[in-house]
N, C-alpha and C positions, 0 to 999 in steps of 0.2 A: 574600461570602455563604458561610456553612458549608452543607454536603452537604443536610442534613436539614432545614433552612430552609424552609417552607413545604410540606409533604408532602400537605397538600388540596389547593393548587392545583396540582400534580406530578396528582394523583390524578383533578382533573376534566380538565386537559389529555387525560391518557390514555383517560377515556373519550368526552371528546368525537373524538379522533380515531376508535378503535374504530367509535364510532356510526355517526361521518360514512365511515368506511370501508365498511359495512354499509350503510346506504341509499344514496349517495351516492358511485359509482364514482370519477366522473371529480373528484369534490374528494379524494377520499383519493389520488388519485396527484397530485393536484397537491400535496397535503401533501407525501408522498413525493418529489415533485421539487424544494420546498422545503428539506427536511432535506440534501438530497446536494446542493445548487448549492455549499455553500462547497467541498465535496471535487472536484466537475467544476474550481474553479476553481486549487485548491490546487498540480497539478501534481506536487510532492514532498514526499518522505514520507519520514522515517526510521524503519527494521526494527530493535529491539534486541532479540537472545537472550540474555537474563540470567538464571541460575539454576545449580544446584547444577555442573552441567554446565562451567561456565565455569573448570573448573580447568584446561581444555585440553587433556585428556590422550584423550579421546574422543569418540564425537558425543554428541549433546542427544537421550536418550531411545530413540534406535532400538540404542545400544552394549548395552544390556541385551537387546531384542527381539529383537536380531537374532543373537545368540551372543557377539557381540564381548568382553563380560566378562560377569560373572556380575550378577545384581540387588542379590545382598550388595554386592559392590565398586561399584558404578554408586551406590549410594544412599550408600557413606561417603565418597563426596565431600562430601556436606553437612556435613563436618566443617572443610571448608575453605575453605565459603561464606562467610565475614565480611565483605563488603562495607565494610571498613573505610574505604575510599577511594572511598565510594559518593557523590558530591554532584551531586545531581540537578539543580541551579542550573546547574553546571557545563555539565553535560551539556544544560542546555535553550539555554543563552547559546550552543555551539558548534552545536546543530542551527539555531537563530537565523541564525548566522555562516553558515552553509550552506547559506541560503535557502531550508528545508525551512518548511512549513506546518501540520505535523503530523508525530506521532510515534506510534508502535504499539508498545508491550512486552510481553516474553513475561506474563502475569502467572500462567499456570499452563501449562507445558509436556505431553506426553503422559506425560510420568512422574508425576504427580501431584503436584509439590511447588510449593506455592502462593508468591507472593511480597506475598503481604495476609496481615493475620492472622487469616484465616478460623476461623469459629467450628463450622464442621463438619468439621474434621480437623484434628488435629496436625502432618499435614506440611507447615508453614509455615515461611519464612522466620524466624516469631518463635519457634518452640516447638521445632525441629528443623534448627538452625544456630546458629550462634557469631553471624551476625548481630543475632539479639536481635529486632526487630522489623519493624512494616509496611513495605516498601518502595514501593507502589504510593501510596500516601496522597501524600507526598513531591514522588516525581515527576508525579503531576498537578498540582499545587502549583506547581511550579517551571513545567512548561508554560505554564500561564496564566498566568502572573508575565510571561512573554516573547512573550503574545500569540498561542501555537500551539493546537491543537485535540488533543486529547486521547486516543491511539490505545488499546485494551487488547485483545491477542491471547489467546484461551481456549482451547484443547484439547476439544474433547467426548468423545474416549476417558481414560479415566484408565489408565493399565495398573497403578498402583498398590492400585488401589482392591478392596476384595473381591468386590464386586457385579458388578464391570465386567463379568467375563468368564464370562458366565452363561446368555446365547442367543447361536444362531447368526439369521444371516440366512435368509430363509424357501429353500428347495431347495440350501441350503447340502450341498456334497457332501464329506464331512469325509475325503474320501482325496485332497483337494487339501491340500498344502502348507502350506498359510496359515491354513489352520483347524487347524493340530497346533500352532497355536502358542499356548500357555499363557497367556500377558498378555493376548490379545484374542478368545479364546473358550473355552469349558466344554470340557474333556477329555474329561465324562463327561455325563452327565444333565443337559439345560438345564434352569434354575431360572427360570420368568419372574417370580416373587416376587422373586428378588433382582433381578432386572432394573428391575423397580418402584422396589425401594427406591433403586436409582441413579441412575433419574433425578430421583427424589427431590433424592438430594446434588444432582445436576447441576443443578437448577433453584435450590437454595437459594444458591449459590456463582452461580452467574449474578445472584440478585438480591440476592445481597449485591454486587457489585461495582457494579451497577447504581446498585442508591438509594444507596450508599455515596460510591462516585468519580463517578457519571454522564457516562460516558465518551461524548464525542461519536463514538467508533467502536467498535466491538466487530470485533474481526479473528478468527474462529471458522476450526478447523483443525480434524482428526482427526476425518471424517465418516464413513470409507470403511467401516468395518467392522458398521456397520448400515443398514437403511434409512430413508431419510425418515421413513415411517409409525413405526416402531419407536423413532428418535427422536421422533417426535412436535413436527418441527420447525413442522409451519402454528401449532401449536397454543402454540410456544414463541416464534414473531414476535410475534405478540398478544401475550402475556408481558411481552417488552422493551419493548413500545411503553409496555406501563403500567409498567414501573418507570421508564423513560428514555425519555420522547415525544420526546425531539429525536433518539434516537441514532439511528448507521445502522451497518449491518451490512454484512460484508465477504458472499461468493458462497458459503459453502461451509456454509453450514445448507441445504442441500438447492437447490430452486428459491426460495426465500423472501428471501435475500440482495438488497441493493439495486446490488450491481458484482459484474464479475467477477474473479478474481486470478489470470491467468498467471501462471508458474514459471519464474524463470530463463532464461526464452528469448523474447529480442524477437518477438513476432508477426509476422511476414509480413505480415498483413493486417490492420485494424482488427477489435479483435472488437464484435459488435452491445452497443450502451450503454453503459453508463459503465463501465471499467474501470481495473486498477491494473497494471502489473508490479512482481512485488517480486522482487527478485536480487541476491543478496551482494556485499557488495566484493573480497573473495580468491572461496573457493571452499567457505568455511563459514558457515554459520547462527551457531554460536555462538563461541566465541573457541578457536581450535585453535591450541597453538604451534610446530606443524609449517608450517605454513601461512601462506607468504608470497605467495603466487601474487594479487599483488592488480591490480587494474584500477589502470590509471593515470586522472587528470583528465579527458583526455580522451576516454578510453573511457566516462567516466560521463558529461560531457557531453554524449558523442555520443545515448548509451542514451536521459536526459531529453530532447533536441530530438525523439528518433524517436519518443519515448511522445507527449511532447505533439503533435506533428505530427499524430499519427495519433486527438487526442482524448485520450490515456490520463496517467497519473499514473506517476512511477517511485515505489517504496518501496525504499529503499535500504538493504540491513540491514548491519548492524555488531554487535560481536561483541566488549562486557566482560570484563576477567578477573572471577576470584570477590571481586576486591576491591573492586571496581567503578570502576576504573580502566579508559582508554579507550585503546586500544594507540594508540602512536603513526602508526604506517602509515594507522588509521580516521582520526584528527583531519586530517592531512596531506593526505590524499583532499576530506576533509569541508572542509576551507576553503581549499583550492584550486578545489573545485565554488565555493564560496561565493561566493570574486572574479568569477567569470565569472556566476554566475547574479544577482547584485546588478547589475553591470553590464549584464545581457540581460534584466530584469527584465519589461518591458513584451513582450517576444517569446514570455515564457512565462506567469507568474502570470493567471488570467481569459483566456485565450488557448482559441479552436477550432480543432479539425480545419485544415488547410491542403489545397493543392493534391491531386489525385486524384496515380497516378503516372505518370510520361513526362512531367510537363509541366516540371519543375525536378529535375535531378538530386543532390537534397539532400533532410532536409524542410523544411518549411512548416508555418507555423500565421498564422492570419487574428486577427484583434479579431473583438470579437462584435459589431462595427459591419460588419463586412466589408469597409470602405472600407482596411483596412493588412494587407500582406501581409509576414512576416517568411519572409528565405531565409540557411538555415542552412548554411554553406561548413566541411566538414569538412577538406576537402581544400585546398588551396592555389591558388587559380585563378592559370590561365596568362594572366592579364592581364585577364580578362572573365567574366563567368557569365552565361549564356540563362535566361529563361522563357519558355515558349509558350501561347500560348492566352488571353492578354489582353486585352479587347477594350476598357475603357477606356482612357480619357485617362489619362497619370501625372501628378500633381502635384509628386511630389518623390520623390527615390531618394536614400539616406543611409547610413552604419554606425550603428549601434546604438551610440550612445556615443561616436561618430567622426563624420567627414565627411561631407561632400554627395558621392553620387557619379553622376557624367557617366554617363547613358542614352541608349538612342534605339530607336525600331522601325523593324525593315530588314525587307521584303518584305511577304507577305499577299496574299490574293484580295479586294477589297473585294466583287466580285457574289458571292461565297458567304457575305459577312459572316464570313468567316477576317482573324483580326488577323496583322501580323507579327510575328516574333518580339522579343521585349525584351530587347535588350546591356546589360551594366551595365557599368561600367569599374572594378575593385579593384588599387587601386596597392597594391602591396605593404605598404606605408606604413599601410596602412588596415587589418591583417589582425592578428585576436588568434590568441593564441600557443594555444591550446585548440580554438576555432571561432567565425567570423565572422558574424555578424547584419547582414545588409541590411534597410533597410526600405524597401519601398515604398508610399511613399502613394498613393492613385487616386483618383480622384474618382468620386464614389460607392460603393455596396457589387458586388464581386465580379462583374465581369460572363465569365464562361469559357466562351470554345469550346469545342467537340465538335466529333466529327468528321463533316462535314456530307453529306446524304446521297449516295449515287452518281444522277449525272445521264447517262441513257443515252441 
């Protein structure tokens, strides 16, 4: 089906949601919990930063903001953007191999340069690079050719832009730091006219990309330097719904987001609802070639068991040259994940939350039957691995892709209704080379101790 294919009934979808959102609480979040179930189940996610940036030689838009080279020099890199060895087929068949679910692209960074051939500014990919034309059209294209969901990351600052940087935020105190910075606020005299006209662009570059690609995720960045109100984000969820009723939106349009997106750093603790981490493979966003510092396999399989254990999704970013070539260090990573996550398939993809902590010294993630319990062995067991707090029957104890493996429960208080603890046996024999997947099956869904009260 082409993009534009039926645009009435795109147009009643959207206001029957709107409506039903408006009279009708508790069906508009059911809607809403409809659109995010594929992503709760998705698990993984690949991050690509692609754009003028990708020559390597700096970072992706903050190298101008922040002094690091001048804006002249930062924008003639797009002289060396060609994408020549851009094949998005390519690239959708190795996130396939890597048993990712979906994918997110930069399609317009904080620098302003678009990778569509938008018709509200020149700095595109087709009008303002040797690459010649649309790139985002392509790689949706190729996504859905391989079955994946359709990710497109947006900027809401543009530092390019003329309008951008024209109000401050409201008690903004311009002898702090961050407001003498030129790209992201007025120097002199705030203009809220051209502020208007910004968001103008901003919304028409939104719903181009919207009715155009109809991306099943919109990944929004660069909020921080106004407010909610100011962007006018309640006012612009409404918006997307009606260009793109199915999509869903990453956390950072203010409170309006349907997940949240941790940074780089595994959570401690489960954050409340549906959430993503997204975190590089080396130690850059975009393709730096200083920068070898990469996670190995099993740092990233570790990363994906702890998101999913705890509910969450990894989004995995990787980092094209300007040609659009996929360095080899990312592929290497990417389908060595692959082998382990095709093989651990049922431990993760549609998988919940698992065990609270202290009860399995690893993680856990459950079926949404609750009746199978997967335990995730990073580490090498010295012949055995515990679980505590089990109070079913087991049916069967297994590898993921391997053996049956010998259990049994030793100890418990039955008048407190405390189970004993659960041995499992892991012969050596039985253990992948990255991390080990136990399954336990139980009869029935999930029955877990607590710790029972004090009897004095």
């Amino acid at each position: 089906m082409k993009p534009n294919e039926f645009p009435t009934a795109r147009r009643i979808a959207a206001i029957l949601i709107l409506s039903l959102g408006a009279l009708a609480p508790a069906f508009a979040q059911d809607a809403a919990a409809g659109r995010i179930a594929w992503f709760r189940d998705a698990k993984l996610g690949i991050f690509i930063h692609f754009g003028i940036y990708s020559k390597g030689v700096g970072s992706e838009s903050w190298a101008f903001h922040d002094g690091d080279t001048t804006y002249e020099a930062y924008m003639a890199q797009a002289s060396s953007f060609t994408a020549s060895n851009y094949h998005p087929d390519e690239w959708a068949r190795l996130f396939a191999e890597a048993g990712a679910r979906y994918a997110v692209m930069t399609s317009k960074h904080h620098d302003g340069f678009a990778l569509w051939d938008t018709s509200l500014s020149k700095l595109n990919a087709k009008d303002a690079s040797p690459a010649g034309r649309d790139l985002v059209g392509p790689y949706c294209e190729a996504l859905r050719g391989q079955g994946l969901k359709v990710g497109l990351y947006f900027s809401n600052l543009d530092w390019s832009h003329p309008d951008y940087a024209s109000v401050l935020p409201p008690g903004a105190d311009r002898t702090e730091a961050k407001y003498r910075n030129r790209f992201g606020y007025p120097q002199g005299p705030e203009n809220p006219e051209a502020w208007k006209r910004f968001l103008v662009f901003h919304r028409g570059q939104l719903k181009e990309i919207s009715e155009r690609f109809h991306p099943d995720l919109l990944w929004f960045d660069g909020d921080w330097e106004r407010t909610d109100e100011q962007w006018g984000f309640r006012e612009l969820r409404q918006q997307l719904l009606a260009w793109n009723p199915t999509g869903i939106v990453n956390g950072r349009i203010g409170t309006y987001g349907d997940y949240l997106t941790p940074e780089q750093y595994l959570p401690l603790v489960a954050p409340k609802g549906t959430w993503e981490l997204c975190a590089t493979v080396n130690d850059s966003w975009g393709f730096q070639a200083k920068d070898h510092n990469f996670k190995s396999v099993r740092m990233v399989v570790r990363m994906l068991a702890e998101c999913a254990g705890m509910g969450g999704n990894l989004l995995l970013d990787i980092g094209p040259r300007s040609d659009g070539s996929i360095p080899d260090e990312d592929v290497a990573v990417l389908r060595g994940l692959g082998r382990w996550t095709h093989k651990n398939a049922e431990a993760i993809y549609g998988s919940v939350a698992g065990l609270p902590p202290g009860y399995f010294y690893g993680a856990t993630t459950l079926s949404k039957a609750a009746d199978t319990l997967y335990l995730f062995c990073f580490d090498r067991p010295n012949g055995q691995v515990a679980v505590k707090g089990i109070r079913n029957e087991i049916a069967r104890v297994s590898v993921v892709g391997g053996p049956e493996l010998a259990s049994r429960k030793i100890g418990g208080a039955k008048w407190l209704n405390m189970p004993g603890v659960l041995w499992i046996d892991v012969p050596d024999s039985a253990l992948d080379a990255d991390a080990t997947v136990i399954k336990v099956e139980m009869k029935g869904p999930l029955d877990l101790a607590t710790e029972p009260k004090r009897q004095d």
